[in-house]
N, C-alpha and C positions, 0 to 999 in steps of 0.2 A: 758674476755668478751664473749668470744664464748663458752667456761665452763659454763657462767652464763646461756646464750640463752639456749644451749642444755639441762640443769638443769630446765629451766621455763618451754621447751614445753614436758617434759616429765612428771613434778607434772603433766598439764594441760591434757596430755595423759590420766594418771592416773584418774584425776578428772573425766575426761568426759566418762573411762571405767567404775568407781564405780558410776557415776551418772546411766547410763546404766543398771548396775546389779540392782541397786536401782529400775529404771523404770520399771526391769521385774519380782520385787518380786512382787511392789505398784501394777499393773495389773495383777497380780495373772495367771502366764503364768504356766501348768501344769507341777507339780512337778513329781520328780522319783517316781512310784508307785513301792514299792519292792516289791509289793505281786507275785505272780505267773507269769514267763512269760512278763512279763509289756516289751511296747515299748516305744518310744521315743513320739508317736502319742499317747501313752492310749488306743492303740490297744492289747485286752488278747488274750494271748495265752493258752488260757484255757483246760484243758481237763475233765472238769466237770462244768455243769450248776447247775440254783437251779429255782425251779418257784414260783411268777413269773415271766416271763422271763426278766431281765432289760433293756427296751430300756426307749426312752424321750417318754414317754407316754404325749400326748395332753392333753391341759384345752380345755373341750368343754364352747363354747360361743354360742350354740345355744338356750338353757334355762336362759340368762343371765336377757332381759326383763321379763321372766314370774317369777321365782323364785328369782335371783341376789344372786345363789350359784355357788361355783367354783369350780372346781371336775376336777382331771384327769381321765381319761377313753380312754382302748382299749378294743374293743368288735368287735364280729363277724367275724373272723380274716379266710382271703382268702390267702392261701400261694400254691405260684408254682414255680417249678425247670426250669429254663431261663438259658440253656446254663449252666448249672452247678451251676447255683447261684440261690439262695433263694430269694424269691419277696412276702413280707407279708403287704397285705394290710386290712387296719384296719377303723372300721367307721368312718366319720368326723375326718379326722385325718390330712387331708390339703399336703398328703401326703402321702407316704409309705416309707417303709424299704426296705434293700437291704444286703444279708449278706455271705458271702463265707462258713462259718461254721455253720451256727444257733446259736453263742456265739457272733459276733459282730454283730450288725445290724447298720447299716450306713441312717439315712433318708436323703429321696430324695425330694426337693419341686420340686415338674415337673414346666415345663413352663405355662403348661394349669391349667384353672381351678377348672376342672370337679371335681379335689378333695376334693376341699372346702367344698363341701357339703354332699361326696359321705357316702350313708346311706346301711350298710352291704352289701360293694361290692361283685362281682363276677369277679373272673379272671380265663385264661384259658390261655393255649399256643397253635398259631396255624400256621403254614407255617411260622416259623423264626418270630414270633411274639407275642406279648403277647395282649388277648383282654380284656375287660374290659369293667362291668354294672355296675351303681349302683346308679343312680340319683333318689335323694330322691321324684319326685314329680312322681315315679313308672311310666314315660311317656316317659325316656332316651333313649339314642344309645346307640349302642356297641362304644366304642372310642378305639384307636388299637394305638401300637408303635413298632418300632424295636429297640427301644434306649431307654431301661425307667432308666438308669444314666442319659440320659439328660433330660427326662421326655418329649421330643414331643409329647403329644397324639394327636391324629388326629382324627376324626370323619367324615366319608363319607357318613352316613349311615342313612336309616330308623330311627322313632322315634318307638321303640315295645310298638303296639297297641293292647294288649291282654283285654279283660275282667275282670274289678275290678284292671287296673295297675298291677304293677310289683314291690311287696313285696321281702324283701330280697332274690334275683335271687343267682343262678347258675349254671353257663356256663359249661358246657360237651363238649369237642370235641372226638369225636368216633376216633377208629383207622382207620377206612375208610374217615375220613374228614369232617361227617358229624358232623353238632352242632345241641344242646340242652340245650332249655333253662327251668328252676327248679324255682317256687320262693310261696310264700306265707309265709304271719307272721300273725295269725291271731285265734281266739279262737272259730273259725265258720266254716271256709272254710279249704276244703283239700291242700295239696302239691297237686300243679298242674304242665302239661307237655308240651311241645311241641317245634317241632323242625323249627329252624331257618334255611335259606336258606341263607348258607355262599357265595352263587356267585353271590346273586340279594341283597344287602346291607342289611343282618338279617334281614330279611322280614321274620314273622313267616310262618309257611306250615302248612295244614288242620288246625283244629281244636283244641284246647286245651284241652289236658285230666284231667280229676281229679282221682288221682293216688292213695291215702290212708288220711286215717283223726286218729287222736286220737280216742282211744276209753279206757279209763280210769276207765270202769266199770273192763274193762279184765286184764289193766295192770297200776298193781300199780305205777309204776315210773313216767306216765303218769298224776298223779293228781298234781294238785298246791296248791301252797303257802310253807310255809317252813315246812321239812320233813312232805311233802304228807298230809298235814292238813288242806287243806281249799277246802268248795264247792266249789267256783267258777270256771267255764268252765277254763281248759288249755290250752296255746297257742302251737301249732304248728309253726314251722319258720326255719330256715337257712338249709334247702338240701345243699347236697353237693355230687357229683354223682363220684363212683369209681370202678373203672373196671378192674377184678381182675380174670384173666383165661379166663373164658366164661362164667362169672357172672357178673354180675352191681350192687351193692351195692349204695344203694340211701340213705344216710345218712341224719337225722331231728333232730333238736332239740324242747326238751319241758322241763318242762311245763311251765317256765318263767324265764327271766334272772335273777330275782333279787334274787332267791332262790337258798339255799346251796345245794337242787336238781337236780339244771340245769345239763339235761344232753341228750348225743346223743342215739339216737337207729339208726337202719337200715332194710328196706327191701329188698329182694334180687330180682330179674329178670333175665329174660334170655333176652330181648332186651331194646334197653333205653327206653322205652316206657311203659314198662309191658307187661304184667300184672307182681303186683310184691305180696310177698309173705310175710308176718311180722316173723322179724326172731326172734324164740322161746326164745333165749340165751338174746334179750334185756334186759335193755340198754348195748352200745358198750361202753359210756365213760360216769362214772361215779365217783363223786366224793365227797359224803354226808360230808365229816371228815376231821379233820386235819386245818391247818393254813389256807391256805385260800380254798374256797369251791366252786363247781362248776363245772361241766367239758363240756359246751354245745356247742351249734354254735359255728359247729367247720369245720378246714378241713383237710384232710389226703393228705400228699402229701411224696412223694418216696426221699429218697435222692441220695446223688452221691457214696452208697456204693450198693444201691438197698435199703434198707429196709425205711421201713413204719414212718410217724411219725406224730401224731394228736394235732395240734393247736388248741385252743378250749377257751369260753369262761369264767372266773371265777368271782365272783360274791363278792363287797366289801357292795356297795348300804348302806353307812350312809349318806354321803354329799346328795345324790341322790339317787334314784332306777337304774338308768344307772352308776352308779362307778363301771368299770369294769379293768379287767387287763384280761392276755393271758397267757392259761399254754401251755406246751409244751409235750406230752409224746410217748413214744414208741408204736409201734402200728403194727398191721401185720393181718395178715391169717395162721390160724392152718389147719394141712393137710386136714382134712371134710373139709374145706370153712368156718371156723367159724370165723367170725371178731373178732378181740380183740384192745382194747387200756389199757393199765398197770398203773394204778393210783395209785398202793400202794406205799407206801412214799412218795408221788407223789409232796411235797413241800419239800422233802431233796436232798443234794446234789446228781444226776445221770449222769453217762457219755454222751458226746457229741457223737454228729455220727463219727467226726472222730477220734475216741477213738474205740479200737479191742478188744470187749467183747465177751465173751464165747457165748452168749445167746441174740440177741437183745432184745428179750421180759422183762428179767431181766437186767437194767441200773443201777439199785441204785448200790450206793459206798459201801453201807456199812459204811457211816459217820451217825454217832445218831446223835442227836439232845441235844445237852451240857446244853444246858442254860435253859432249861423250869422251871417254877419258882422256881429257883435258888433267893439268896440272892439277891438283889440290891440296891443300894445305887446313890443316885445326890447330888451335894452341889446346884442342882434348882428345888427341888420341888414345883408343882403348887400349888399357893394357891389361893383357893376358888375365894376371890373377885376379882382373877387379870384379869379372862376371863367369858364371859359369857357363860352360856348355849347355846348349838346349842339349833335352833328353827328349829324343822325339821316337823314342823305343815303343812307345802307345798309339802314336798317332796318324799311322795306317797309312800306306802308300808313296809314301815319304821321295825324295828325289835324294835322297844322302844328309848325311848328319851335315849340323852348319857350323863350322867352327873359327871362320873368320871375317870378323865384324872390322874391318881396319876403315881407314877413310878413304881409299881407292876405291869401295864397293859403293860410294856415294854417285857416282855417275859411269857408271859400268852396263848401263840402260838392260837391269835385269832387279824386276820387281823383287826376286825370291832371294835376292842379297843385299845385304844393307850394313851402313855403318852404327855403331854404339858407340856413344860418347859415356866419358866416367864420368861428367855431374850433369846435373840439371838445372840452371840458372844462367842468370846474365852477363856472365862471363866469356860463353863462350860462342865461338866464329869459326866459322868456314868458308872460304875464300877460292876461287873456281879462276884460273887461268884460261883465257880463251885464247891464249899467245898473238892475237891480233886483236885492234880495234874492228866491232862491228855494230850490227845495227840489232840490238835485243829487243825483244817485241811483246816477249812475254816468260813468266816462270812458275817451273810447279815443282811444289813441296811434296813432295809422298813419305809422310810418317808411316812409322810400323811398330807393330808392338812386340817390342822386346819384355820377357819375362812379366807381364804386365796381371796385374791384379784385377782388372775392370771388369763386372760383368753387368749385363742388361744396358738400362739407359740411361746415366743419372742424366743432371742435367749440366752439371758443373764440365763438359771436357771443353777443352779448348785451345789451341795453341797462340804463343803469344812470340813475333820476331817482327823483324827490320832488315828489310834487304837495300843495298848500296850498290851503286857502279862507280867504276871507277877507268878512268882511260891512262894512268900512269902507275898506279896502287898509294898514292898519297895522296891525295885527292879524291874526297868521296861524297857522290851524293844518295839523299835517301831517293827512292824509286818504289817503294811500297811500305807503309807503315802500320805494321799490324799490332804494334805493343802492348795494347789496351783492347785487342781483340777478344768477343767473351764469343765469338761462333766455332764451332766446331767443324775443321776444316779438316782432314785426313788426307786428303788426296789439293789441298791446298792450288790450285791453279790463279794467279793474278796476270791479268791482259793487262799492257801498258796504256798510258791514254797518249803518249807518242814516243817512239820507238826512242830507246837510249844508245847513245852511241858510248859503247864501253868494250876494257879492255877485262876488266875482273868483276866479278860477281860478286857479292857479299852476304850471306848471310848469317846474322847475326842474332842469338837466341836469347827469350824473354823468360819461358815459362812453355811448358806441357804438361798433361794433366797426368801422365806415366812417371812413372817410379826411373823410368829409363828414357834418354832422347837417343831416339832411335831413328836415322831416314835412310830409306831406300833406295830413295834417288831426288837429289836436285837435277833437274832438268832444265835449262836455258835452250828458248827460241827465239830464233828472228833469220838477219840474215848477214850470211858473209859479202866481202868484198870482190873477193877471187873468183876466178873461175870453175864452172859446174867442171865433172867429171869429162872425159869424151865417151862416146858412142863403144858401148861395149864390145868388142872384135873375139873369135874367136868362140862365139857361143855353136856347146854343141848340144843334141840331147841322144840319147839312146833310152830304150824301153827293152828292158831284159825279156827273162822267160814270163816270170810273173807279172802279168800286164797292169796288177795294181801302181807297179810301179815306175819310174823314169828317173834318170839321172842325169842331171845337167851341167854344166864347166861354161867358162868363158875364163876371159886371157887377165887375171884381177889388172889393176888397174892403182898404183901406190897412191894416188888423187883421190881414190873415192876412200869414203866411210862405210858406204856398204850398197847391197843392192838388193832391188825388188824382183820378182819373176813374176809374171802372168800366165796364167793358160786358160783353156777354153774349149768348147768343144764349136764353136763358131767365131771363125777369125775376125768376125767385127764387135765380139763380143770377150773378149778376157776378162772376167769378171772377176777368177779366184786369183791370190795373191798369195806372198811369202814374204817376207822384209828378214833379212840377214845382212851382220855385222861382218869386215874382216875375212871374210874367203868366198873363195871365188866359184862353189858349187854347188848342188844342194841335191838331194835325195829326196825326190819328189812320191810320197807315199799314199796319194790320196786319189786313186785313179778308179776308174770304172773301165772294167776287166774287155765290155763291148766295145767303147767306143775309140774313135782317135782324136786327137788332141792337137791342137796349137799352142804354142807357146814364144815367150817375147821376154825379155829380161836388160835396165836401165840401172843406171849407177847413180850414187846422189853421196853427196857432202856438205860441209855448214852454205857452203854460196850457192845451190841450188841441185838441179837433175839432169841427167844428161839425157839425148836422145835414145830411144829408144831399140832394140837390135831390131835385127831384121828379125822376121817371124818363121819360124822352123813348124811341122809339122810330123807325129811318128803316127802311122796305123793303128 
């Protein structure tokens, strides 16, 4: 009898351990990630990022009554060094980030709720604190914490009562203690100035300055609409002030978010006030090419090794004209005082800050880009009558109606096109031909929201897949296990923890949190076997009547994938860039009307880059 007992409560042991395991597959508790580094949390251990950068980007719900479209969007991105940690605060985002490395970012809902609404904040660090503008009704306080994990904000202060409100502000605190406040978004009025009196509750002092305005006739970069093509007035907006020796560098963005243009310049000063000087070498951060495009409203902030690094706007604008995301890039001062921020390859895999590279200015890996339309195959292609056309008759400034979602647009390395599959479940796969074995290093998922319902923050998104290599297509291993994944990844980037040698890609769907699985692009990096491109031959440039602009050729090249251009207005210095797929020229529209220019142009494919051309020069 006691044999028997002992025999019953241990089946029941049993029962109620495998009921257990049961409870925590059914709720989908986060599985082993084997990619690179993985912890127990879903915390990487990364030493290479990809842009842009993956956090749980927000559904804005503030257009929900006027249009009832659903869009995630981070834009305007204020990031500052708090005690060694990273503080990236993002529009309407009901929230911000927090991140040790610049690889995990952890959101914070503070207690208060200044953030609900907060419209291209400004933040600043000052006396063991962090301050903070950004109330969309341009009438707000500064609101201040010393705990922003716990999110306390506090607000004691004045409401800044400037002239025409308080346009995407920011905040400057001087190494003497003094603050200054920066703000205008507007296609009329200049970036304007003035300083706050931090002991009498940011009360502004004297009078406000008007600092500098576009002027678009001088410098091309400055014109709007998409590459520099439409008359209408350009907007000026997000300063962001950086002080660097014993110069002030006032960084602006133009000429609109929604454009593959967007991007930063800077004038320079000797005090925060001006008078300031437009620096000849503009734009600072640009980003015409490549997967996704943009590089504006932005802000530069120092990390914990000392060097530079520029947050900045990028630009998607199909759901919306506001569909934005956040790139991340390397950024400094060359010995003249010249600003730079490094956008070449600017959406491939590049080292994190705390990763020990020879060269901060140069981050990239040196991981190509595998998959660009490569073979692919689904067993769920869309068809036609299963989804409607977006109606994007509302939603303002639009690039063309989008009416074909097929699975070629899955690696077509163009954010604003994507594929739609007809179900949502575990059924279905997508399998990427790389036509040769190579050396894969890392992959990123870019969901997108199709027709999507979602607005604000629940807490329930997430995606859930299992990506496979394979080096014959019958044989296949897993290489990242996300199945059981409960984080919210959108922009999904996993680093291998050692490079797979594979001839196809797989991946294979669990669950997302949309009504629709939708991606934009699968992405594969690492590296081919073959040979880089050769040395570009036959580059030429000419600069028409209108000196905003230049037109460049070289002899294409069937080897290459595509090519980068450089210019400059000092030949040891090429700082601004261009990344184009598939042709062999480009219409360089971003010129200043004064100066003369250098220029240099490389070719690259999945096994590397080629040398570099000779360097041309036009008055």
């Amino acid at each position: 009898m006691m044999k028997s007992c002992k025999l019953l409560i241990s089946l029941l042991t049993l029962a109620i351990v495998l009921m257990g395991m049961s409870a925590c597959t059914e709720t989908g508790h986060e599985a082993e990630d084997i990619s690179a580094g993985s912890t127990s949390t879903g915390e990487r251990n990364y030493k290479t990022y990809c842009n842009p950068i993956d956090i749980d980007y927000s559904y804005m719900s503030h257009y929900r009554a006027r249009n009832n479209v659903s869009y995630r969007s981070g834009a305007d991105p204020a990031v500052v060094n708090f005690k060694g940690r990273f503080y990236l605060f993002v529009t309407r985002s009901h929230g911000y980030w927090a991140s040790d490395d610049m690889s995990n970012w952890k959101f914070i809902r503070p207690q208060s709720w200044y953030f609900n609404g907060c419209n291209a904040p400004a933040a600043a660090v000052k006396d063991g604190k962090i301050i903070v503008l950004g109330d969309p009704s341009g009438r707000g306080a500064v609101i201040e914490t010393e705990n922003p994990e716990l999110g306390d904000w506090k607000t004691n202060f004045a409401v800044i009562n400037v002239p025409g409100g308080v346009q995407d502000p920011d905040l400057f605190v001087d190494d003497d203690g003094r603050v200054y406040l920066y703000e205008e978004s507007s296609n009329k009025f200049p970036i304007h100035g003035i300083e706050l009196d931090a002991d009498n509750y940011y009360v502004p002092i004297g009078e406000q300055a008007d600092l500098f305005n576009l002027d678009p006739e001088k410098h091309g970069w400055e014109r709007f609409g998409q590459d520099h093509r439409s008359d209408l007035e350009p907007y000026i907006e997000g300063p962001w002030m950086v002080k660097h020796g014993d110069t002030y560098y006032l960084e602006y963005g133009a000429p609109g978010t929604q454009w593959n243009v967007y991007a930063d310049g800077v004038y320079t000063g000797k005090s925060p006030l001006g008078p300031f000087e437009y620096a000849p070498y503009n734009p600072i951060s640009y980003k015409p090419g490549g997967f996704l495009k943009g590089s504006g409203h932005g802000s530069t902030v120092r990390d914990n090794q000392g060097n530079y690094w520029h947050f900045a706007t990028m630009a998607i604008s199909v759901n919306y004209k506001f569909e934005r995301r956040i790139g991340m890039y390397p950024a400094g001062f060359e010995d003249n005082g010249q600003m730079y921020v490094n956008t070449a390859y600017g959406d491939y895999p590049h080292y994190l800050p705390g990763t020990e590279v020879d060269n901060h200015k140069n981050r990239f890996t040196g991981w190509m880009l595998l998959s660009y339309r490569k073979p692919v195959e689904t067993n769920s292609p869309l068809v036609e009558s299963d989804v409607n056309v977006v109606d994007e008759s509302d939603s303002g400034y639009m690039l063309g109606q989008i009416t074909d979602f097929d699975i070629e647009k899955i690696n077509d390395e163009e954010i604003r096109s994507y594929w739609v599959s007809v179900a949502n479940d575990d059924s279905i796969y997508v399998t990427i031909d790389l036509e040769e074995v190579m050396d894969v290093r890392a992959v990123q998922l870019n969901f997108q929201d199709f027709k999507s319902e979602i607005f604000g923050r629940p807490d329930t998104l997430h995606q859930q897949f299992v990506l496979k290599a394979s080096e014959d297509g019958k044989t296949w291993e897993t290489i990242a296990d996300y199945s059981r994944n409960q984080r919210d990844m959108p922009h999904g980037y996993i680093e291998l923890a050692e490079p797979a040698e594979a001839r196809y890609i797989r991946y294979e769907h669990v669950y997302c949190t949309n009504k629709y699985l939708a991606i934009s692009e699968l992405r594969v990096f690492g590296n081919g076997k073959g040979d880089p491109p050769v040395r570009p031959s036959g580059f030429t440039v000419q600069r028409p009547a209108d000196r905003r602009n230049a037109d460049l050729s070289w002899n294409a090249d069937p080897a290459a994938t595509g090519y980068v251009i450089y210019w400059g207005i000092d030949k040891a210095h090429l700082n601004l860039s261009a990344q184009m797929y598939d042709r062999a020229s480009y219409e360089l529209r971003a010129l200043n009307t004064d100066q003369g220019y250098y220029y240099q142009v490389e070719a690259f494919n999945e096994n590397g880059i080629s040398e570099r051309s000779e360097i041309l020069y036009t008055e």
